[in-house]
N, CA, C and O atoms as a GROMACS GRO file, in nm:
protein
  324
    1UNK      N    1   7.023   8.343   8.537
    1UNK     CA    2   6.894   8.358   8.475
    1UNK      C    3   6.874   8.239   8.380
    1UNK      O    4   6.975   8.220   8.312
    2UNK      N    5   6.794   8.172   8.360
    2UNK     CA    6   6.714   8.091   8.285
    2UNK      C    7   6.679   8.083   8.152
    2UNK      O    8   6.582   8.009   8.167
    3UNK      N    9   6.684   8.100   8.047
    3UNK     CA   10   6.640   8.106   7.927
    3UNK      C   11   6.488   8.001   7.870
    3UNK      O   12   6.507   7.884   7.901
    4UNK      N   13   6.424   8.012   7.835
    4UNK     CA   14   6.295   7.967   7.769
    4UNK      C   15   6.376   7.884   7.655
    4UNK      O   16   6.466   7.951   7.603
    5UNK      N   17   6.363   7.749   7.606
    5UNK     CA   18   6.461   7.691   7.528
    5UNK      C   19   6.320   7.738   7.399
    5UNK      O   20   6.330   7.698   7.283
    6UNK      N   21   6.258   7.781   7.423
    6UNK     CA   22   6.126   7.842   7.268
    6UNK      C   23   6.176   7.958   7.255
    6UNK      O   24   6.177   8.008   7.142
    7UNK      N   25   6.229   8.032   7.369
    7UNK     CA   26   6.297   8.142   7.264
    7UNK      C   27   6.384   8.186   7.211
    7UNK      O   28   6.415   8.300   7.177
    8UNK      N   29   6.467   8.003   7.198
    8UNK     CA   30   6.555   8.060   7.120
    8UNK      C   31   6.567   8.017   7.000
    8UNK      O   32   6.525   7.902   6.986
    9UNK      N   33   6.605   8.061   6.914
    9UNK     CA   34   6.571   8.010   6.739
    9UNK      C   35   6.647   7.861   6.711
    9UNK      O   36   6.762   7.842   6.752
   10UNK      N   37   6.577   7.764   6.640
   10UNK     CA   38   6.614   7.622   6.642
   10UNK      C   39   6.796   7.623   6.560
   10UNK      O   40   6.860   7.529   6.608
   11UNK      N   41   6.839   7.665   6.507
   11UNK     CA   42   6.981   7.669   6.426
   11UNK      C   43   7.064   7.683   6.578
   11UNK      O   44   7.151   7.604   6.614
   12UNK      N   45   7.020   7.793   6.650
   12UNK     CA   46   7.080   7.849   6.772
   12UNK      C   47   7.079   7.757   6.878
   12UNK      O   48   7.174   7.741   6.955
   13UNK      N   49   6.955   7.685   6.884
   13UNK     CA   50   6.948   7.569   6.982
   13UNK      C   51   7.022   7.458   7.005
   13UNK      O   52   7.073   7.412   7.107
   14UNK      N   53   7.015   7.412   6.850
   14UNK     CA   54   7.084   7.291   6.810
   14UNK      C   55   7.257   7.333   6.840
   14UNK      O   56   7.333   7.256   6.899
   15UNK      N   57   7.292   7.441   6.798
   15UNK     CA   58   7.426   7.461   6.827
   15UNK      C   59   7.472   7.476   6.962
   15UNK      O   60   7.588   7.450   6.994
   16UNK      N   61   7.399   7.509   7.028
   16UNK     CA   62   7.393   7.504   7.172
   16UNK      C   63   7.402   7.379   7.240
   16UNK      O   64   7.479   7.360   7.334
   17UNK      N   65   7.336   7.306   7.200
   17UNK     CA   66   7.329   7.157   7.276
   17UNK      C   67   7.413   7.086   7.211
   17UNK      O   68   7.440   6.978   7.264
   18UNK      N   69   7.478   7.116   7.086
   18UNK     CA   70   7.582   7.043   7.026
   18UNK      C   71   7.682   7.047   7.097
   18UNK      O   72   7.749   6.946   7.118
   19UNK      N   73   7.722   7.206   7.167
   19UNK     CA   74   7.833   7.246   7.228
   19UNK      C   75   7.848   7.148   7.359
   19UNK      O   76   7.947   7.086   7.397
   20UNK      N   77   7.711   7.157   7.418
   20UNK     CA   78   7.677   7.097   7.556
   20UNK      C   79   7.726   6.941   7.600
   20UNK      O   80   7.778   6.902   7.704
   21UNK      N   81   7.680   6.850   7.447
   21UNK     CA   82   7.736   6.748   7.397
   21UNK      C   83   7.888   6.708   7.388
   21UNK      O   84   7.924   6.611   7.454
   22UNK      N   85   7.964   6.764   7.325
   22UNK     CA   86   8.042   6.790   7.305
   22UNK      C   87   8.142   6.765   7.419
   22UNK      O   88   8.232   6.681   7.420
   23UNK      N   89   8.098   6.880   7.548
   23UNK     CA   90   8.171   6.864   7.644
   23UNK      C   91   8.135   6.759   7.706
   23UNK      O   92   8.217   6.697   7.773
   24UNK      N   93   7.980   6.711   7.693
   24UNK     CA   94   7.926   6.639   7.837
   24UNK      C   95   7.936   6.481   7.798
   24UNK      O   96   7.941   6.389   7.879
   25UNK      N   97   7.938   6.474   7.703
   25UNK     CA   98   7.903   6.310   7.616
   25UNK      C   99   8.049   6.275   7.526
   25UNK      O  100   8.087   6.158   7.533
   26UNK      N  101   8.125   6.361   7.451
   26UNK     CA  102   8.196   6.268   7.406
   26UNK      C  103   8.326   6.263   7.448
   26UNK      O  104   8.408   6.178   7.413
   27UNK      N  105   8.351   6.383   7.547
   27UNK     CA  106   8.440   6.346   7.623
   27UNK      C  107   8.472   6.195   7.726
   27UNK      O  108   8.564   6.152   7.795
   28UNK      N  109   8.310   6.146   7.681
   28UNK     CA  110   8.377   6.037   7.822
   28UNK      C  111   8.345   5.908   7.700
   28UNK      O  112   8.419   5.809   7.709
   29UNK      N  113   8.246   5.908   7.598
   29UNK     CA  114   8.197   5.787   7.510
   29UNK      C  115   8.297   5.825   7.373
   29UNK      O  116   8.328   5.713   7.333
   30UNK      N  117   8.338   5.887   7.315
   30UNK     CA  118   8.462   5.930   7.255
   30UNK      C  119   8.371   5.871   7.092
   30UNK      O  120   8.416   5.792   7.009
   31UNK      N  121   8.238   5.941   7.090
   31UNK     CA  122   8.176   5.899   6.981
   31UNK      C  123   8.081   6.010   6.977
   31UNK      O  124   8.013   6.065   7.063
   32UNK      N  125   8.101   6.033   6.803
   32UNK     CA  126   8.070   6.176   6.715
   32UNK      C  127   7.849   6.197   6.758
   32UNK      O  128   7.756   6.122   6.726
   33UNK      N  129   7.849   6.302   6.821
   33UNK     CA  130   7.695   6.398   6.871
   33UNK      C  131   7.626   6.358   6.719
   33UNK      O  132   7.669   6.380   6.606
   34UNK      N  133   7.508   6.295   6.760
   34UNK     CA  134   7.427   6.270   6.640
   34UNK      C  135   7.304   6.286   6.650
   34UNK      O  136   7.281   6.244   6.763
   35UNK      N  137   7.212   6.318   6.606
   35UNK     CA  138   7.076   6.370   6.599
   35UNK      C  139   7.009   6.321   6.715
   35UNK      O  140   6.956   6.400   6.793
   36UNK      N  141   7.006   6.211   6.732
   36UNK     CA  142   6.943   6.149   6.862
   36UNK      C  143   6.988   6.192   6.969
   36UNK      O  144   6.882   6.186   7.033
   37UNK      N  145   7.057   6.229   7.036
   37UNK     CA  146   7.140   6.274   7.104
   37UNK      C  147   7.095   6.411   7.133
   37UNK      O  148   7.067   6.451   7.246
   38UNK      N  149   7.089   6.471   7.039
   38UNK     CA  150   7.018   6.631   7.016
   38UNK      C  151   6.903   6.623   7.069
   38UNK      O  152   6.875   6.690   7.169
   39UNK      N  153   6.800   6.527   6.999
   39UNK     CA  154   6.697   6.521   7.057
   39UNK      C  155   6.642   6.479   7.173
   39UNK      O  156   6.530   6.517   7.210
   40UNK      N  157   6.728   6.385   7.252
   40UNK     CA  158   6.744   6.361   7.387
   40UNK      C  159   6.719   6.475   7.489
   40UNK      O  160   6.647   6.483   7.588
   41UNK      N  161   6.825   6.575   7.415
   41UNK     CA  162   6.838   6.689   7.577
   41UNK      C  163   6.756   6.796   7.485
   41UNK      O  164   6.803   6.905   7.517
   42UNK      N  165   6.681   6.812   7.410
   42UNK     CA  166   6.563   6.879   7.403
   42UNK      C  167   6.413   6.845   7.478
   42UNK      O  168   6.322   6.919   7.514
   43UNK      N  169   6.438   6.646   7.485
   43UNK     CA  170   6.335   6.696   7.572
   43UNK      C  171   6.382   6.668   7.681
   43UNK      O  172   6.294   6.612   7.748
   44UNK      N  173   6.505   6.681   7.754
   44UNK     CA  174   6.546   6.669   7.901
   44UNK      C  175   6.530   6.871   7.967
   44UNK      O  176   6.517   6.921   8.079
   45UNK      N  177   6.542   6.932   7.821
   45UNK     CA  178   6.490   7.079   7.867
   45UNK      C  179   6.385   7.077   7.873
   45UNK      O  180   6.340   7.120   7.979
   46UNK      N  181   6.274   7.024   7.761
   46UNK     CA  182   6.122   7.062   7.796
   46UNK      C  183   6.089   7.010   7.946
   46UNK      O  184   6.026   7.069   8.033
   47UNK      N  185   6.146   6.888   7.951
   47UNK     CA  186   6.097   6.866   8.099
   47UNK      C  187   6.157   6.905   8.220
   47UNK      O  188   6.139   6.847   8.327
   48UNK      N  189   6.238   7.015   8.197
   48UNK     CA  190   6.334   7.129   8.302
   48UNK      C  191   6.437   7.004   8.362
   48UNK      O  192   6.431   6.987   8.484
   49UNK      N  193   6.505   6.941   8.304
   49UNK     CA  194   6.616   6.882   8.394
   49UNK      C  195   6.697   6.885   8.369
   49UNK      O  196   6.795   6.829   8.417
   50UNK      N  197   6.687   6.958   8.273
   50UNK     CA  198   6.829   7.037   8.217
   50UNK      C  199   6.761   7.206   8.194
   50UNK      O  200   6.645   7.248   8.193
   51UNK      N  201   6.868   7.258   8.179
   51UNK     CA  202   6.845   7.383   8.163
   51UNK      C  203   6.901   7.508   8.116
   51UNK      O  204   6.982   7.554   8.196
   52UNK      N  205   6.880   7.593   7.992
   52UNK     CA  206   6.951   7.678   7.966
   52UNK      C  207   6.998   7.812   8.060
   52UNK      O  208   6.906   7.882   8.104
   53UNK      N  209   7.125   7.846   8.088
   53UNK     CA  210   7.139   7.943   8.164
   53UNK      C  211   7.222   8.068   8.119
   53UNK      O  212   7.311   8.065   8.034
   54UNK      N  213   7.186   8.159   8.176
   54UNK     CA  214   7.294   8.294   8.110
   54UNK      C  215   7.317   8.364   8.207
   54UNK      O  216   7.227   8.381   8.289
   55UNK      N  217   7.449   8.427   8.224
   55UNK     CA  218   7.578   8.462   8.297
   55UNK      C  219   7.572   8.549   8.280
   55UNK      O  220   7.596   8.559   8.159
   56UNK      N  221   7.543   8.700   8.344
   56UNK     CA  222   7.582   8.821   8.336
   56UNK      C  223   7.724   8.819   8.381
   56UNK      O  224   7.796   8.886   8.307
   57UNK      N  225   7.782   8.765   8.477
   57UNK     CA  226   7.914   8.808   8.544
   57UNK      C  227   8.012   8.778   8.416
   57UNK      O  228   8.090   8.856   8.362
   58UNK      N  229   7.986   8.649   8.385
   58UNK     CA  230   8.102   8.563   8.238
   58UNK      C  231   7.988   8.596   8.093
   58UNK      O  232   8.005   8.518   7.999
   59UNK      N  233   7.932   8.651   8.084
   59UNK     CA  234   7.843   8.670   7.941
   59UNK      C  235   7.820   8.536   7.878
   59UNK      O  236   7.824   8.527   7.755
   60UNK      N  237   7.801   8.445   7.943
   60UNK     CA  238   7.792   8.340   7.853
   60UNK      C  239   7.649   8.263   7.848
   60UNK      O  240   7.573   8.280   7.943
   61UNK      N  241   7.614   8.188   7.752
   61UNK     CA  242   7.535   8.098   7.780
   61UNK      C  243   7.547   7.936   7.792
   61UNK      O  244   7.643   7.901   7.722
   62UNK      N  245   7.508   7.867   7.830
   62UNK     CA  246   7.500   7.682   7.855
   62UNK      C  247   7.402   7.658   7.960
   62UNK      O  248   7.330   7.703   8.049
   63UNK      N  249   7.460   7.520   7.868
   63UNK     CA  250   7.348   7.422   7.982
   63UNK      C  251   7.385   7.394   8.094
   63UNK      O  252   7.501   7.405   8.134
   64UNK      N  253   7.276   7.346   8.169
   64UNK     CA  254   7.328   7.297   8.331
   64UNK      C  255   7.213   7.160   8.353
   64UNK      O  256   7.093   7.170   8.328
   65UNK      N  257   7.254   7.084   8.384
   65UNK     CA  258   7.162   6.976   8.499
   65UNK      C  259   7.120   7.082   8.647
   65UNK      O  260   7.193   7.124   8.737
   66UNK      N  261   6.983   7.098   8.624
   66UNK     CA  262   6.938   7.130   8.764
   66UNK      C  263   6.914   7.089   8.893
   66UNK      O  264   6.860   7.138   8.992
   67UNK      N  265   6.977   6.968   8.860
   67UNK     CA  266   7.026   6.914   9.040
   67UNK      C  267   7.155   6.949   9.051
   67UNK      O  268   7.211   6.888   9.142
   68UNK      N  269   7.244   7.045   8.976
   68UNK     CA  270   7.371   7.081   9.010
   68UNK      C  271   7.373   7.182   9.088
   68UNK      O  272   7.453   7.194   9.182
   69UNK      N  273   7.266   7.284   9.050
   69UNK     CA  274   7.193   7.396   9.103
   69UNK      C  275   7.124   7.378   9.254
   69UNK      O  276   7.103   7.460   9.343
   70UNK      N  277   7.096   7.227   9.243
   70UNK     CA  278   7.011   7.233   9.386
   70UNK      C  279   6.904   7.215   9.364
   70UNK      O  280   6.825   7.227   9.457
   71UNK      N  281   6.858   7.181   9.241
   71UNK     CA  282   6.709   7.252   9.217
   71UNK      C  283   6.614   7.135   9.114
   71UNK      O  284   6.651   7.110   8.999
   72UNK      N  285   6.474   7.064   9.183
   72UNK     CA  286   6.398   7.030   9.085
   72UNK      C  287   6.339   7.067   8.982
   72UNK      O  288   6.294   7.180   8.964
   73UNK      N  289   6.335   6.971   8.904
   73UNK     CA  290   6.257   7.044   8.787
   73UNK      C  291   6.101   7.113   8.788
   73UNK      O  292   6.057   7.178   8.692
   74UNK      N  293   6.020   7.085   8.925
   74UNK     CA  294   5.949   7.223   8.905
   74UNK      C  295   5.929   7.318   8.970
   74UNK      O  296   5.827   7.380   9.000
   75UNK      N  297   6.064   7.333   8.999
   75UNK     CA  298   6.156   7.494   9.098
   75UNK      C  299   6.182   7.558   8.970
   75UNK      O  300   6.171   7.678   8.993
   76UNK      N  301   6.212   7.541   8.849
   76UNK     CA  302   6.258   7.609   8.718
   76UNK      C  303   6.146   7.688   8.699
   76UNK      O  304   6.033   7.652   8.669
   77UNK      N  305   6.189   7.801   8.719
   77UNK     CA  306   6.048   7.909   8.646
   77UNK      C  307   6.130   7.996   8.540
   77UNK      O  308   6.217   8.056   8.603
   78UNK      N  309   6.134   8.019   8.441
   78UNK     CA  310   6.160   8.109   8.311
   78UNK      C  311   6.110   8.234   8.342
   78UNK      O  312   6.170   8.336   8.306
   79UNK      N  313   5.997   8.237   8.411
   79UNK     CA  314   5.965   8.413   8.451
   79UNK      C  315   6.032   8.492   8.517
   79UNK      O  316   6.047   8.611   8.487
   80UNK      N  317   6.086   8.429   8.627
   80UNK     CA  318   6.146   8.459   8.750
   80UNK      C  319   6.316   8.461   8.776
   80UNK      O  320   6.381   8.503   8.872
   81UNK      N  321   6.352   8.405   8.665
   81UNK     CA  322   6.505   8.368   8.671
   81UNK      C  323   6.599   8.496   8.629
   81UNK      O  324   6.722   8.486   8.628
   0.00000   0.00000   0.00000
């Protein structure tokens, strides 16, 4: 399922994409997640090419690139997910 990145509260967001960061960026550039960066994949969500997802099977939430999925960005529907 999909998450609406508006509904989720900005403290919650930011920690979210920090996490996302974290794994996706400084594992390979080995240099500290900084605001820009944040703001990057906020709007790589507004424009669905990235995407928040949640896991009933593992309870979890993260991000995904939606060509990992298979899927363009305007195959992403938030209603339907």
């Amino acid at each position: 399922m999909f998450i609406s990145p508006k509904l989720i509260p900005e403290d919650q967001l930011n920690n979210l994409i920090t996490d996302y960061l974290i794994k996706e960026y400084e594992a390979f550039n080995h240099e500290p997640v900084q605001a820009m960066h944040i703001e990057k994949v906020k709007q790589a969500l507004k424009a669905k090419q990235l995407v928040i997802s949640f896991s009933e099977a593992e309870e979890s939430v993260g991000i995904l690139n939606v060509e990992q999925l298979g899927l363009r960005p305007d195959q992403v529907d938030f209603e339907r997910s």
